[in-house]
C-alpha positions as CSV (number, residue, x, y, z in Angstrom):
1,X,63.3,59.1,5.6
2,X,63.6,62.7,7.4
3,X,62.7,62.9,10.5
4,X,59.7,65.0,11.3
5,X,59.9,65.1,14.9
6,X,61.4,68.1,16.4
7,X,65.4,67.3,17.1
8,X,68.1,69.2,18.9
9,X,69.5,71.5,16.0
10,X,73.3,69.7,16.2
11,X,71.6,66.7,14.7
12,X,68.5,68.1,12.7
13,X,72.0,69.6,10.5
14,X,73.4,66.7,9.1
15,X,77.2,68.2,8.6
16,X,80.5,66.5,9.7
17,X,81.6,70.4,10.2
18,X,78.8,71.1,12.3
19,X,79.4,67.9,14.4
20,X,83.1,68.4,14.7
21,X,82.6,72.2,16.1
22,X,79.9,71.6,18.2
23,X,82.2,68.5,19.9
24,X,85.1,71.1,20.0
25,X,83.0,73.9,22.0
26,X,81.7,71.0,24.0
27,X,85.7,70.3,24.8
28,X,86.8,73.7,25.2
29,X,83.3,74.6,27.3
30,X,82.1,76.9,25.3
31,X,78.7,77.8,24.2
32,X,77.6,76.5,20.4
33,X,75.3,78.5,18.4
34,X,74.2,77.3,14.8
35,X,73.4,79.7,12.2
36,X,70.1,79.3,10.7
37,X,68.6,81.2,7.7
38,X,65.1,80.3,9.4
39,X,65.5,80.7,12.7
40,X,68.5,83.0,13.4
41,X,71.4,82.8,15.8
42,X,70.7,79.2,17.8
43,X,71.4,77.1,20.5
44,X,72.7,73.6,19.7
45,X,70.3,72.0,21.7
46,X,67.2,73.8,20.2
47,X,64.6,71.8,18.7
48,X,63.8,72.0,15.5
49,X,60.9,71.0,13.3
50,X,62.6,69.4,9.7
51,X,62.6,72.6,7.2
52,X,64.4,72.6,4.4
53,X,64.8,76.5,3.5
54,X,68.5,78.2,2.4
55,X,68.5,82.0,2.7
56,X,67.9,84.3,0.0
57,X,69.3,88.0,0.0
58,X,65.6,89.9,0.7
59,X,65.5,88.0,3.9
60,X,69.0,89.3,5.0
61,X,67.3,92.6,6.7
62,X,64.8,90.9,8.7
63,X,67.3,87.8,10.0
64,X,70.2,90.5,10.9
65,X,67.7,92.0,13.2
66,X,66.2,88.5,14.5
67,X,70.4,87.7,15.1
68,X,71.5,91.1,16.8
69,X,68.3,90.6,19.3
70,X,68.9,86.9,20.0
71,X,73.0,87.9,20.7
72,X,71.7,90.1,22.9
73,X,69.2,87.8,25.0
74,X,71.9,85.3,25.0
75,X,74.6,87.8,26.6
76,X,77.3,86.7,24.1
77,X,80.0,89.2,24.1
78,X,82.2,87.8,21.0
79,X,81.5,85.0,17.9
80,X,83.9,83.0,16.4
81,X,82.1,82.1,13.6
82,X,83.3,78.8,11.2
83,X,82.6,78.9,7.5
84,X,83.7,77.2,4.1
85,X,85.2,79.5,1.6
86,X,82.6,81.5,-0.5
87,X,84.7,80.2,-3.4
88,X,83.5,76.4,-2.1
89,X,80.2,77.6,-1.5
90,X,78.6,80.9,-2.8
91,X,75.4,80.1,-0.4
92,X,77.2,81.4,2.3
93,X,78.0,84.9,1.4
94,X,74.4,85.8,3.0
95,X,75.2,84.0,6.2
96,X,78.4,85.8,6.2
97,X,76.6,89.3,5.8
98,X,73.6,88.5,8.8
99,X,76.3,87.1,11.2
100,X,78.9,90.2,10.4
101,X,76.4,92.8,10.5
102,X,74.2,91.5,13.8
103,X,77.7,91.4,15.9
104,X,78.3,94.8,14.4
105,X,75.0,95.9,15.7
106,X,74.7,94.2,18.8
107,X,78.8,96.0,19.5
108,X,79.7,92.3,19.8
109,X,83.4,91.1,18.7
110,X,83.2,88.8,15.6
111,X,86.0,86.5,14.3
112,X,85.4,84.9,11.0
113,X,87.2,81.3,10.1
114,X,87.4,79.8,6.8
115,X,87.4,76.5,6.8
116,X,89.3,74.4,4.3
């Protein structure tokens, strides 16, 4: 049964990548941001309502504004951001574009990594 309650994003995402990245930033002490085609550019630890919602190319506009504003609040100066292969996973292609182009608009340094 899904949870309905609000819950800390790392665990509303049920993902072995996202639980393995967010453990390695905890490690390393860096700060963990989740992705969201909802609710933009994320904390971790931000509660979240159960939504089940992938993004679709006319909302790309709107969440690469939402993303460059929330890098900014956050003061993040670089992204390192971790992906499967578009060839795995066509889905993330418009991830890819919001995250690219809100670090392009915010000036902000952006590393992609393609996860096998």
């Amino acid at each position: 049964m899904r949870n309905a309650g609000l819950l800390p994003a790392v665990r509303r995402y049920v993902s072995g990548r996202i639980d393995r990245l967010h453990k390695s930033a905890e490690q390393q002490g860096l700060h963990f941001c989740i992705l969201s085609g909802e609710y933009g550019f994320i904390d971790g630890d931000y509660p979240l309502p159960w939504y089940d919602h992938l993004l679709v190319s006319n909302e790309i506009p709107r969440l690469i504004e939402v993303v460059q504003q929330q890098l900014q609040e956050k003061n993040i100066t670089e992204v390192d951001y971790y992906t499967v292969s578009p060839d795995i996973d066509p889905n993330v292609i418009s991830y890819l574009e919001v995250i690219e182009k809100g670090c392009a608009s915010a000036g902000i340094l952006f590393q992609k990594h393609i996860l096998s």
